[in-house]
ROZARO-714711 format. One record per residue: x, y, z of N, C-alpha, C in turn; residue number from 1. Coordinates in nm, 4 decimals, m for minus. Example, Ala and Ser with C-alpha at 12.3 -4.5 7.8 and 13.67 -1.06 7.14 Angstrom:
REM ROZARO-714711
      n.X      n.Y      n.Z     ca.X     ca.Y     ca.Z      c.X      c.Y      c.Z   i
   1.3190  m0.5690   0.7800   1.2300  m0.4500   0.7800   1.3200  m0.3300   0.7800   1
   1.2850  m0.2250   0.7080   1.3670  m0.1060   0.7140   1.2900   0.0030   0.7870   2
//
This chain:
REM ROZARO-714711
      n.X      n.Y      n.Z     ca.X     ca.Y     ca.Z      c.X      c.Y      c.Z   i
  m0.3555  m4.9915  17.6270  m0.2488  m4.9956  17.5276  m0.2904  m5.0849  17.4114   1
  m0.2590  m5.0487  17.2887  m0.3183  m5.0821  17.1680  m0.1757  m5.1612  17.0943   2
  m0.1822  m5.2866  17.0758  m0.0666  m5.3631  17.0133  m0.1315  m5.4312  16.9061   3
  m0.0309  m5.4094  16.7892  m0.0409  m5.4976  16.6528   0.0579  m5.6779  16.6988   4
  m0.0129  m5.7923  16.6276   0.0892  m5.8424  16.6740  m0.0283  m5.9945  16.6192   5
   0.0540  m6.0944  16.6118   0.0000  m6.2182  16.6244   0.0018  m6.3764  16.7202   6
  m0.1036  m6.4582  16.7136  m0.0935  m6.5590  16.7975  m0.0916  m6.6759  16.7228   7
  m0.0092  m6.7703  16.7421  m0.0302  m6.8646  16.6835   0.0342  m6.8707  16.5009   8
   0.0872  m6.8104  16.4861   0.1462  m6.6864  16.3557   0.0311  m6.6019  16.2981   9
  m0.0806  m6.5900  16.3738  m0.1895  m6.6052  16.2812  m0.2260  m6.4784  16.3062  10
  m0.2812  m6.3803  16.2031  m0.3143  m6.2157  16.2678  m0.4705  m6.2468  16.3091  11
  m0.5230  m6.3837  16.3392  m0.6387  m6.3529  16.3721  m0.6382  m6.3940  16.5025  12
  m0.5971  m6.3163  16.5792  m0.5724  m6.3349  16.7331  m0.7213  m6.3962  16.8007  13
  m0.8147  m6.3188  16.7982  m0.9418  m6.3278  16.8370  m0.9989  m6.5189  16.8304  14
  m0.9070  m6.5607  16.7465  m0.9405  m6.7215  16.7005  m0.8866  m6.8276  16.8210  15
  m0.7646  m6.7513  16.8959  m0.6726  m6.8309  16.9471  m0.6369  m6.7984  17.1302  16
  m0.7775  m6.6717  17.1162  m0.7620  m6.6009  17.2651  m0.8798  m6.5629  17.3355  17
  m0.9135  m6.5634  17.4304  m1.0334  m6.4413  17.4925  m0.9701  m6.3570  17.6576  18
  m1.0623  m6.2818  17.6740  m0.9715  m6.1670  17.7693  m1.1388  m6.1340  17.8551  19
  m1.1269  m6.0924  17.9724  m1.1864  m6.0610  18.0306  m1.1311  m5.8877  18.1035  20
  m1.2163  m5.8570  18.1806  m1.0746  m5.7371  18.2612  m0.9769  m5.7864  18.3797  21
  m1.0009  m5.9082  18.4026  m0.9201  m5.9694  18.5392  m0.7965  m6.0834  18.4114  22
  m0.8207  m6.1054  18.3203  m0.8075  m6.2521  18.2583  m0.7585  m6.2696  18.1550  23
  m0.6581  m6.3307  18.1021  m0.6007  m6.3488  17.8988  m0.6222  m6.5120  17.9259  24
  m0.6553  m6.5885  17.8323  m0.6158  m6.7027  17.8366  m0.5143  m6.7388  17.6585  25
  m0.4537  m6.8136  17.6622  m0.3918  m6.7892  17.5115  m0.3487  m6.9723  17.5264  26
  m0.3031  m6.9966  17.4117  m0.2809  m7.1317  17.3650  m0.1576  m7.1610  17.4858  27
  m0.1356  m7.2830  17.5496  m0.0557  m7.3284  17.5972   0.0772  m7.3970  17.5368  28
   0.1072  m7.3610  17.4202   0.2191  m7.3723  17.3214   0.2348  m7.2317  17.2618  29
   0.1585  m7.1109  17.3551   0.2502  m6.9972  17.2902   0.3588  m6.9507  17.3636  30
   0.4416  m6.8169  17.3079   0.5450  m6.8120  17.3081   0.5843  m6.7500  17.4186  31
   0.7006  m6.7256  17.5055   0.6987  m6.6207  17.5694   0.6561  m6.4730  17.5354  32
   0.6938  m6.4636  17.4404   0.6858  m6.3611  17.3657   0.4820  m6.3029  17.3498  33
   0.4974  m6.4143  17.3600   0.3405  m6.3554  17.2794   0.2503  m6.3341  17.4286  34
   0.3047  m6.4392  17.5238   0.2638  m6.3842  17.6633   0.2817  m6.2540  17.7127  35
   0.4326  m6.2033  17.7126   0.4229  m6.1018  17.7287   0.3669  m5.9395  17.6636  36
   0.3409  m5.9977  17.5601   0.2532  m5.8947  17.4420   0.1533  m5.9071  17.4777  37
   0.0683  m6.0069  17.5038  m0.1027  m5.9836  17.5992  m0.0591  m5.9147  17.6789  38
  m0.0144  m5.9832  17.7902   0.0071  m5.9290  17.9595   0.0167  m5.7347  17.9877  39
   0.1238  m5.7215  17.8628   0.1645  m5.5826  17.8407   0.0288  m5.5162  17.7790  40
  m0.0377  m5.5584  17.6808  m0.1331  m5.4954  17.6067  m0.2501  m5.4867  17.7058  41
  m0.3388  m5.6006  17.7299  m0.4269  m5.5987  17.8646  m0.4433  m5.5873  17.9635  42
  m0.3211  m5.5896  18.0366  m0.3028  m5.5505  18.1904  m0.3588  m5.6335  18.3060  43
  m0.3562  m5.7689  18.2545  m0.4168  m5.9046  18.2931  m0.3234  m6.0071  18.3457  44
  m0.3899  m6.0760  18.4470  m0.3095  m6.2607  18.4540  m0.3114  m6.2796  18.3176  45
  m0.2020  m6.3704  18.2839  m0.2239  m6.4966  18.1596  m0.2255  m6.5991  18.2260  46
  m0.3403  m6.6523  18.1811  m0.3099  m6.8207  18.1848  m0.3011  m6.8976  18.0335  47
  m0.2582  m6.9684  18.0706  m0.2831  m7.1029  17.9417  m0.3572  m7.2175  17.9451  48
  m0.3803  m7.2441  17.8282  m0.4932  m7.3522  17.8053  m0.5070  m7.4380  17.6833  49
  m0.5434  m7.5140  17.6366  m0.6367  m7.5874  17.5513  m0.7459  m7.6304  17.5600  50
  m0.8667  m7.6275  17.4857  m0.9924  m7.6445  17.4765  m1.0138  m7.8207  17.4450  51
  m0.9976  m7.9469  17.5162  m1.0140  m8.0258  17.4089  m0.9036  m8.0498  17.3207  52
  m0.7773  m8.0422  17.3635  m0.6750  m8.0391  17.2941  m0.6286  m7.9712  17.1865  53
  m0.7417  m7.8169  17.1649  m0.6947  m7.7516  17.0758  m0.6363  m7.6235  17.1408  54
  m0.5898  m7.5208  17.0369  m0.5547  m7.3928  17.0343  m0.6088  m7.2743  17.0385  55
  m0.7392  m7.3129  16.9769  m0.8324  m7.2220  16.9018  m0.9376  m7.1783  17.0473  56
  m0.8635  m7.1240  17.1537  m0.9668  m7.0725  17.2420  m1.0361  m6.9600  17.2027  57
  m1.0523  m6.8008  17.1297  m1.1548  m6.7596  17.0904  m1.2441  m6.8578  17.0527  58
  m1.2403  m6.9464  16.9919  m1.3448  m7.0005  16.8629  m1.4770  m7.0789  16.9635  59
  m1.3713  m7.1284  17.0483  m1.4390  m7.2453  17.1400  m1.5051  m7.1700  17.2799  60
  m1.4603  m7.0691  17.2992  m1.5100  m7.0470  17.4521  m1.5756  m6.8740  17.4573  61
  m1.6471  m6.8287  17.5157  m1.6673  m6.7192  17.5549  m1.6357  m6.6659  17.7240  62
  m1.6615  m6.5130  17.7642  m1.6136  m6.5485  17.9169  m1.6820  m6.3753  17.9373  63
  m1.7167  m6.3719  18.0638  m1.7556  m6.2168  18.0968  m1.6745  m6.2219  18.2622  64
  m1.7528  m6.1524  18.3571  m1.6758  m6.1630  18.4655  m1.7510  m6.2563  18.5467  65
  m1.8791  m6.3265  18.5199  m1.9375  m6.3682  18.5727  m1.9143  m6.5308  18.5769  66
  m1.8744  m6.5607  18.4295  m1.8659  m6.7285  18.3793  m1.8338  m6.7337  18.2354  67
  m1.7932  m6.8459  18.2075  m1.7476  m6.8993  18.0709  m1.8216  m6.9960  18.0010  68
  m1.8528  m6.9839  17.8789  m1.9409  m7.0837  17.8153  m1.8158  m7.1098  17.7074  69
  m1.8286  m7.2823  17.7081  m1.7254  m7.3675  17.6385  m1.8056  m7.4958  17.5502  70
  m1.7206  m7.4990  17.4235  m1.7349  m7.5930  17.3557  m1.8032  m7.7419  17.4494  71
  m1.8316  m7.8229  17.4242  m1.8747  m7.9304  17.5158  m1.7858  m8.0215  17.4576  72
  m1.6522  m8.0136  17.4190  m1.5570  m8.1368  17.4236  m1.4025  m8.0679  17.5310  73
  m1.5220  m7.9618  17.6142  m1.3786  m7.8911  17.6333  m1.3806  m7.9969  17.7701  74
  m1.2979  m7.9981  17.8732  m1.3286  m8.0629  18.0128  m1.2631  m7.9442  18.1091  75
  m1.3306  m7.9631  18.2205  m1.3047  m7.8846  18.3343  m1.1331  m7.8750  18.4005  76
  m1.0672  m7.9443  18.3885  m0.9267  m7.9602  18.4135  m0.8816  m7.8310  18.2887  77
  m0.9010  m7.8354  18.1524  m0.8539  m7.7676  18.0797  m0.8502  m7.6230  18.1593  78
  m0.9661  m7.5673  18.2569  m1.0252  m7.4977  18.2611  m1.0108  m7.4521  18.4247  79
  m0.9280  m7.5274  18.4860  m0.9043  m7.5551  18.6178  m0.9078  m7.4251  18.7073  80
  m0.8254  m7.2753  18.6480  m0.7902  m7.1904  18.7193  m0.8923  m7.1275  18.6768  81
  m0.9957  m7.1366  18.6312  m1.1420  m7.0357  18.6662  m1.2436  m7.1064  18.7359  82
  m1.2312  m7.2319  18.7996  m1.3334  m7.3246  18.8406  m1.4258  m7.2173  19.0007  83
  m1.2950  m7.1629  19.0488  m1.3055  m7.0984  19.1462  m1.4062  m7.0082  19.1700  84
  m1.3717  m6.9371  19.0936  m1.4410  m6.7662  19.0623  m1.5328  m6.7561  18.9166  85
  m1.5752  m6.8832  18.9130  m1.6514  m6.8563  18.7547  m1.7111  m6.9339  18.7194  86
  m1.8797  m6.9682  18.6653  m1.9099  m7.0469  18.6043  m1.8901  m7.0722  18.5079  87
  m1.8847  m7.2341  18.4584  m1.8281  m7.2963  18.3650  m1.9467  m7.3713  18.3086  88
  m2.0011  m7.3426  18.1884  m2.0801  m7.3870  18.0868  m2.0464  m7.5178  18.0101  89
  m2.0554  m7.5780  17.9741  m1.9934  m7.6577  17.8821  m2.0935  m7.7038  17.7863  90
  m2.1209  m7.6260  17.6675  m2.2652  m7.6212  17.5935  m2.2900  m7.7683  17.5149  91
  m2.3666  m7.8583  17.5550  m2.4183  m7.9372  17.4545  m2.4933  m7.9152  17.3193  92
  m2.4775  m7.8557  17.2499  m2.5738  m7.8337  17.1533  m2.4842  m7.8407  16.9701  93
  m2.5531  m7.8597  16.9211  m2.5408  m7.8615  16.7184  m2.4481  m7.7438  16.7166  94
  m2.4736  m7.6355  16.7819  m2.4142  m7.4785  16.7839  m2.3012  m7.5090  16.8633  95
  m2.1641  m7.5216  16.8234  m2.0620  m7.5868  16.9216  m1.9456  m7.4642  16.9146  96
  m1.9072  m7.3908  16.7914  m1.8338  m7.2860  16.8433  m1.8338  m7.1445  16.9037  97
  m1.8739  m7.1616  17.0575  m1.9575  m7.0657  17.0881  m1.8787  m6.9434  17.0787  98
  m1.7563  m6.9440  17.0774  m1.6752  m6.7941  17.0386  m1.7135  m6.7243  16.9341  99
  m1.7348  m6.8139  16.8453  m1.8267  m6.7452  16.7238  m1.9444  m6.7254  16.7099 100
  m2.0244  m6.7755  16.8171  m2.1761  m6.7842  16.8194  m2.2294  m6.6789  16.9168 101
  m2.1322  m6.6526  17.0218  m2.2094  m6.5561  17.1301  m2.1245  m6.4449  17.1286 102
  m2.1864  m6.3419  17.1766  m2.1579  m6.1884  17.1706  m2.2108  m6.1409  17.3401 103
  m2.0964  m6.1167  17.4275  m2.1851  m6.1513  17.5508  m2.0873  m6.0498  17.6230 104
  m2.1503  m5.9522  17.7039  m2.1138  m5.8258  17.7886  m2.1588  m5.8792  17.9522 105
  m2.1290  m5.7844  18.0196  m2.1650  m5.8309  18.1663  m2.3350  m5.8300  18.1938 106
  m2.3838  m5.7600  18.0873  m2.5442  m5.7567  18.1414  m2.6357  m5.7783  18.0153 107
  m2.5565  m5.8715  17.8822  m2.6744  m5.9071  17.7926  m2.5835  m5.9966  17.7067 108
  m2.6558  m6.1047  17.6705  m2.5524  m6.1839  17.5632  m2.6449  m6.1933  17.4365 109
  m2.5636  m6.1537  17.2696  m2.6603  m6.1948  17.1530  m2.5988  m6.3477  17.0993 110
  m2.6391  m6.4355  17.0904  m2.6847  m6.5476  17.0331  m2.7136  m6.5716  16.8813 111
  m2.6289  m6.6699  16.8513  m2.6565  m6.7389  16.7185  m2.8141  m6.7783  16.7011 112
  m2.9040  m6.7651  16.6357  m3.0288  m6.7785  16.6148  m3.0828  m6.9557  16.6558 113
  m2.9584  m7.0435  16.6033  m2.9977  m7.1326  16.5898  m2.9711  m7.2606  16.7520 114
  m2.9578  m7.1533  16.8685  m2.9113  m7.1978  16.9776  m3.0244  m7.3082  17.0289 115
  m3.0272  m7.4019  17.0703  m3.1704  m7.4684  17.1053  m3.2224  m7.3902  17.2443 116
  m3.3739  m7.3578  17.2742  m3.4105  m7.2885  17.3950  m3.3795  m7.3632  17.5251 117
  m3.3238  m7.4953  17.5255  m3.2653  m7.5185  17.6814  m3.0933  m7.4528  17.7316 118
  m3.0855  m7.4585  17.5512  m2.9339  m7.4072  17.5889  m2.9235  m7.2723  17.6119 119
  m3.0035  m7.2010  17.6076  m3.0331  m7.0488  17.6164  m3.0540  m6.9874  17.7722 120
  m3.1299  m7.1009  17.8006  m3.1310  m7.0784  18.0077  m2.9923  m7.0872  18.0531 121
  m2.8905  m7.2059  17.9729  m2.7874  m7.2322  18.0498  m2.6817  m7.1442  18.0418 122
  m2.7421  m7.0626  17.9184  m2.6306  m6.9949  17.8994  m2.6258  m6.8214  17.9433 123
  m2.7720  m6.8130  18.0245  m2.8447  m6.7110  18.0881  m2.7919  m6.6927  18.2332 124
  m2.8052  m6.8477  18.2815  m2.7113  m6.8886  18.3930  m2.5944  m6.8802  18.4415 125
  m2.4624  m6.9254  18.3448  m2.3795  m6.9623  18.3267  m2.3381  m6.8214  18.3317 126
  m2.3435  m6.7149  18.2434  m2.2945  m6.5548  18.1967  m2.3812  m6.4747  18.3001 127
  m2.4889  m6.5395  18.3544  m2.5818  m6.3813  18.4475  m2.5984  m6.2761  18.3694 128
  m2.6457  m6.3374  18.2890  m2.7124  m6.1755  18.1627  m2.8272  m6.2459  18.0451 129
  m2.9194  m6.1289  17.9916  m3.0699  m6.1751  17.9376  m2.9437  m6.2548  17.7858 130
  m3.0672  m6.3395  17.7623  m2.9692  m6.4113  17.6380  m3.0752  m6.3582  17.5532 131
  m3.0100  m6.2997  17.4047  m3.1457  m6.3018  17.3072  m3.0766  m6.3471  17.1221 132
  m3.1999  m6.4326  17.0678  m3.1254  m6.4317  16.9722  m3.1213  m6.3368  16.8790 133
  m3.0748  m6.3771  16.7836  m3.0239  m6.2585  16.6443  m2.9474  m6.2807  16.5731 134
  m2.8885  m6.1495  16.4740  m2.7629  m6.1441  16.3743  m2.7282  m5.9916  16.3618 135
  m2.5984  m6.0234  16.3065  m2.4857  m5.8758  16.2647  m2.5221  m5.8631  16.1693 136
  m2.5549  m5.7799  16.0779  m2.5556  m5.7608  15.9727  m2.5670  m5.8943  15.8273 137
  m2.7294  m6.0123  15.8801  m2.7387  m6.1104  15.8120  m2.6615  m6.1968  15.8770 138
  m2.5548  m6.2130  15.9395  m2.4487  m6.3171  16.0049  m2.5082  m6.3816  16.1322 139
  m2.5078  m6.4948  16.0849  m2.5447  m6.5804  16.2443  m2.4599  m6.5795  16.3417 140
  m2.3253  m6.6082  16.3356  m2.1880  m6.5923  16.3879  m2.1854  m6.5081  16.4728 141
  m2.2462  m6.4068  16.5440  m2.2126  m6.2776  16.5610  m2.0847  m6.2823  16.6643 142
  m2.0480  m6.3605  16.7371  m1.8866  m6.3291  16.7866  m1.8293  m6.3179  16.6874 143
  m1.8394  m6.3595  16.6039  m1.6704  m6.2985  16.5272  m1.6603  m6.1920  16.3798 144
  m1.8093  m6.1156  16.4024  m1.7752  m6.0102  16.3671  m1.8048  m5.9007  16.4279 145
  m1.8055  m5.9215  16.5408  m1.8417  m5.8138  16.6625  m1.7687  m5.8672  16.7642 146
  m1.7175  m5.7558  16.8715  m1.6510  m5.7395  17.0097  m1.6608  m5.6168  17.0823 147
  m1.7179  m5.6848  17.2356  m1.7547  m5.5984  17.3255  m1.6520  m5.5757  17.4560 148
  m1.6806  m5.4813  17.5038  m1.5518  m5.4252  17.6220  m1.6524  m5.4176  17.7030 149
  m1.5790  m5.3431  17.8511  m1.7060  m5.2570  17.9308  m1.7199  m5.1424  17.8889 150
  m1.6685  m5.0747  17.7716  m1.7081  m4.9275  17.7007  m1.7855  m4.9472  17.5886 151
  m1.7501  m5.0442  17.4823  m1.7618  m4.9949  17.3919  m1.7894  m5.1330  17.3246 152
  m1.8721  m5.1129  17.1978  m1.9394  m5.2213  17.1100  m1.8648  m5.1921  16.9524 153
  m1.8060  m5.2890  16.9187  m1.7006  m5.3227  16.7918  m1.7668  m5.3664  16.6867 154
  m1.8223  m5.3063  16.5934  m1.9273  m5.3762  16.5087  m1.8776  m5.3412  16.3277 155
  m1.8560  m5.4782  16.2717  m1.8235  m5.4329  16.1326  m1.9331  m5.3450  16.0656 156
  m1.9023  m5.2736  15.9291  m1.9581  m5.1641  15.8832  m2.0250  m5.1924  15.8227 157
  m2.0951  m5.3078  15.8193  m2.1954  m5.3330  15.6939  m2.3578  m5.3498  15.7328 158
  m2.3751  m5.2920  15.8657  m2.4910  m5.2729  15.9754  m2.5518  m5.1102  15.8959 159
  m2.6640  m5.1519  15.9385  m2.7343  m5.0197  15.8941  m2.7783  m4.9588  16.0370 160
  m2.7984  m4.8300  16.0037  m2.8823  m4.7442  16.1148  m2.9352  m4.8084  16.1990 161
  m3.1037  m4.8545  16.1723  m3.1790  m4.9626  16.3046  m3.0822  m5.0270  16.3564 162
  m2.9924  m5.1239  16.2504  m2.9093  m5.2122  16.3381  m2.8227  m5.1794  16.3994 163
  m2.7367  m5.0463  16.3879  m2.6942  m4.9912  16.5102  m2.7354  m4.9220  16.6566 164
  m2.9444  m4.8960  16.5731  m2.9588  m4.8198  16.6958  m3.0206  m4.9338  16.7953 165
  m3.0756  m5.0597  16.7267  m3.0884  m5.2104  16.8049  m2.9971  m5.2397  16.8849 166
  m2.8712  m5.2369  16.8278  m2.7631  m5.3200  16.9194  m2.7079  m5.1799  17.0840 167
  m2.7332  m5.0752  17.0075  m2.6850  m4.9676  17.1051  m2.7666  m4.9755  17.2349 168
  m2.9198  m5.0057  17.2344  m3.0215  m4.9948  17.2688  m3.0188  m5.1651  17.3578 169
  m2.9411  m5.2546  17.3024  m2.9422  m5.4115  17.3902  m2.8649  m5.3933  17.4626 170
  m2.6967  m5.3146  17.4394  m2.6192  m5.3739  17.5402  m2.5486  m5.2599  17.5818 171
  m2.6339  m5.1259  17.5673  m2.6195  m5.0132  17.6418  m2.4700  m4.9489  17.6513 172
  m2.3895  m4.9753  17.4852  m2.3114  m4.9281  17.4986  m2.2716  m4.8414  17.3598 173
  m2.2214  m4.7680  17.3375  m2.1981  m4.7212  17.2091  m2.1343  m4.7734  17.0641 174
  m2.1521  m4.7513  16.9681  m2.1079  m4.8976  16.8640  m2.0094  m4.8114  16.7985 175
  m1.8939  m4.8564  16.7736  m1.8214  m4.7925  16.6687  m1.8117  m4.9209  16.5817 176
  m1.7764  m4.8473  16.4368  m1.7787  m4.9252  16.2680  m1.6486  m4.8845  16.2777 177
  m1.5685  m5.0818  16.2186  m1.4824  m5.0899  16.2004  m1.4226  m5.2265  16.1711 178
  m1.3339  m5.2413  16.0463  m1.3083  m5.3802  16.0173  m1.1398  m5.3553  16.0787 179
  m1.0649  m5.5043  16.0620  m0.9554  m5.5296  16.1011  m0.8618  m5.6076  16.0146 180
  m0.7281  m5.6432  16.0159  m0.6766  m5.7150  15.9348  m0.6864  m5.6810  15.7679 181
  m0.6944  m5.5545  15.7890  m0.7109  m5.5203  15.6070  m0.8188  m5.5308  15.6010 182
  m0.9888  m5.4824  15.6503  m1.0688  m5.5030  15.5196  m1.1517  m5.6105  15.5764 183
  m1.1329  m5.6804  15.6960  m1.2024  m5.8499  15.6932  m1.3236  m5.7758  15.8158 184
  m1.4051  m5.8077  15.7769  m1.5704  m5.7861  15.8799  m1.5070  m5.8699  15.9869 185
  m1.4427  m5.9660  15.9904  m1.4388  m6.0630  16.1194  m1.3420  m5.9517  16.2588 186
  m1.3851  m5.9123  16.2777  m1.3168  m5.8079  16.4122  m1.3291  m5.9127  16.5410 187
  m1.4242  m5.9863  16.5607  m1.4163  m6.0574  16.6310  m1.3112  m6.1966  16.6443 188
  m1.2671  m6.2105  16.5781  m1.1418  m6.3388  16.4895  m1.0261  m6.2287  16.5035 189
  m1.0478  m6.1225  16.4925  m0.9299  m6.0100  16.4798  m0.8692  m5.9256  16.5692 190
  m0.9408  m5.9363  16.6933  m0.8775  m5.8120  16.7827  m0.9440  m5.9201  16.9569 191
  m0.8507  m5.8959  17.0407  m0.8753  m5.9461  17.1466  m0.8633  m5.7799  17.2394 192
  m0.9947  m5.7410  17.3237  m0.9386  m5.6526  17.3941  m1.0786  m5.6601  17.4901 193
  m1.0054  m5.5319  17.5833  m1.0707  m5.5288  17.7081  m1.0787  m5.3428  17.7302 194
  m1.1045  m5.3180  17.8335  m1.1113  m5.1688  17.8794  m0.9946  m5.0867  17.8719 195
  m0.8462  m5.1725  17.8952  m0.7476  m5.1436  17.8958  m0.6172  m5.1660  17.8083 196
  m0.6736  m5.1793  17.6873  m0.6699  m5.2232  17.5630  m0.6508  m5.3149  17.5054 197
  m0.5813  m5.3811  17.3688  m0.5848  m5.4485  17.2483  m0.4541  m5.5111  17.1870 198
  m0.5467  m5.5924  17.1762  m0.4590  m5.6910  17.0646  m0.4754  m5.7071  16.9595 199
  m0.4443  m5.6212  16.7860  m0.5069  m5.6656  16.6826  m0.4306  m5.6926  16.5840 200
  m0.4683  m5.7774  16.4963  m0.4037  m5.8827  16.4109  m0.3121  m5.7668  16.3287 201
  m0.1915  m5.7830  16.2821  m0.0687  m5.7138  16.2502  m0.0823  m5.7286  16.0713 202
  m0.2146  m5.7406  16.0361  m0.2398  m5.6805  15.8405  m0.3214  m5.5618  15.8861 203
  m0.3728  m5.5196  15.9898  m0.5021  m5.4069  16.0225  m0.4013  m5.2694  16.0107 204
  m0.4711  m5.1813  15.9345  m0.3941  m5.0605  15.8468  m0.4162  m4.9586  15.9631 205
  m0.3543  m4.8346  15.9275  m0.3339  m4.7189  16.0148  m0.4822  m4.6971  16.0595 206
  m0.5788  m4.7146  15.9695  m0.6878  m4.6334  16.0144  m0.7896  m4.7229  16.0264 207
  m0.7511  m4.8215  16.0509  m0.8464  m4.9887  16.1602  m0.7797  m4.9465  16.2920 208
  m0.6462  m4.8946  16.3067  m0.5889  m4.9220  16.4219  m0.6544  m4.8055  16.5142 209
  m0.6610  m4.6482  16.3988  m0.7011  m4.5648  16.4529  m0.8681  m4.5847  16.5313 210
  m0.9424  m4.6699  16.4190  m1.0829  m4.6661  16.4699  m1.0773  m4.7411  16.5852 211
  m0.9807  m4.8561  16.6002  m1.0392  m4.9646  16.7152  m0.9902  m4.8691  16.8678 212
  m0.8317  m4.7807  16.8426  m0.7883  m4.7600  16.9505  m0.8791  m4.6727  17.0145 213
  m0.9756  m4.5364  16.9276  m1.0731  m4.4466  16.9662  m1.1820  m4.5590  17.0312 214
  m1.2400  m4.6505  16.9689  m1.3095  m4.7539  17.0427  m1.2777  m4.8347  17.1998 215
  m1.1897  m4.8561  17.2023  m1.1290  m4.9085  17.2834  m1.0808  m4.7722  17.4076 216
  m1.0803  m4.7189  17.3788  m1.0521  m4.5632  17.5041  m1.1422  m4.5267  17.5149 217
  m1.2901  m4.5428  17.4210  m1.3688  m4.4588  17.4758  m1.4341  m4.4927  17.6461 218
  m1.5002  m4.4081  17.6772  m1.5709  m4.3828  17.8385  m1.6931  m4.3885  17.8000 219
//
């Protein structure tokens, strides 16, 4: 299920959330409301959280089914109800917002270029998938202008050919072109989703909604 809608007032959901297929985590000062708009949209537990006393869990954390890689001011209590079933990263490095830095599926993660190579084992570890570095289209950032499901690869439109047939070819899934929120490359800042659908920021026009929902259903 495909929902327009915001977190935090903010249509850049992707800033303030991450989702797994078992998992939502969302700010622990959101609303009922906005709980039940994940829960309904993803078909997931919610939990709540803060990173370090913030809000901004996209920005700060990544997560697959395997483990979570987190800011390194985040602490393990924040983080309590995945300690169980999940490794927990907590990245030391210059490269600190890893929501924006990693792009990471169940069997390959792409990397901000500028990751240091010890943090690259840990974070090989931590996720159980090859780490490699790179960029989106010139962007170091690549979480947050790209998002991956177990179907399907979310990639703004300003990638050329090779670089679609590169990324198709790393993480073995098909790429659809598509921005969110009106127009903004950041899809990753913009849409929180999983296999069973979406959450995307409530400025994204009929035919962002159309591209992400065909993305998001595909097999």
């Amino acid at each position: 299920m495909l929902v327009k809608g915001r977190l935090h007032s903010s249509p850049y959901v992707g800033v303030f959330s991450v989702c797994n297929e078992n998992l939502v985590i969302i700010p622990k000062d959101s609303t009922p409301d906005e709980e039940e708009m994940v829960k309904k949209a993803l078909g997931t537990d919610v939990y709540r959280a803060f990173i370090g006393g913030s809000p901004l869990i996209g920005s700060l954390m990544v997560i697959n089914s395997k483990g979570a890689v987190v800011a390194d001011f985040g602490d393990i209590e924040d983080l309590s109800f995945l300690k169980d079933s999940y490794n927990i990263l907590f990245v030391n490095d210059k490269i600190n917002a890893v929501g924006n830095d990693i792009l990471a599926s169940d069997r390959v993660a792409l990397v901000h270029p500028d990751f240091e190579r010890e943090t690259l084992k840990y974070i090989e570890d931590a996720l159980d998938v090859e780490v490699v570095k790179g960029e989106i289209s010139g962007i170091k950032t690549v979480g947050s202008v790209a998002l991956v499901t177990k179907n399907s690869l979310l990639v703004n439109p300003q990638v050329d050919e090779k670089e679609i047939k590169y990324l198709e070819d790393l993480f073995r899934l098909p790429v659809h072109l598509t921005t969110a929120n009106f127009g903004s490359i950041y899809i990753g800042k913009s849409i929180i989703a999983n296999s069973r659908g979406a959450i995307v920021g409530d400025l994204s026009t009929p035919i962002e909604i159309f591209e992400i929902e065909d993305a998001i259903s595909s097999k």
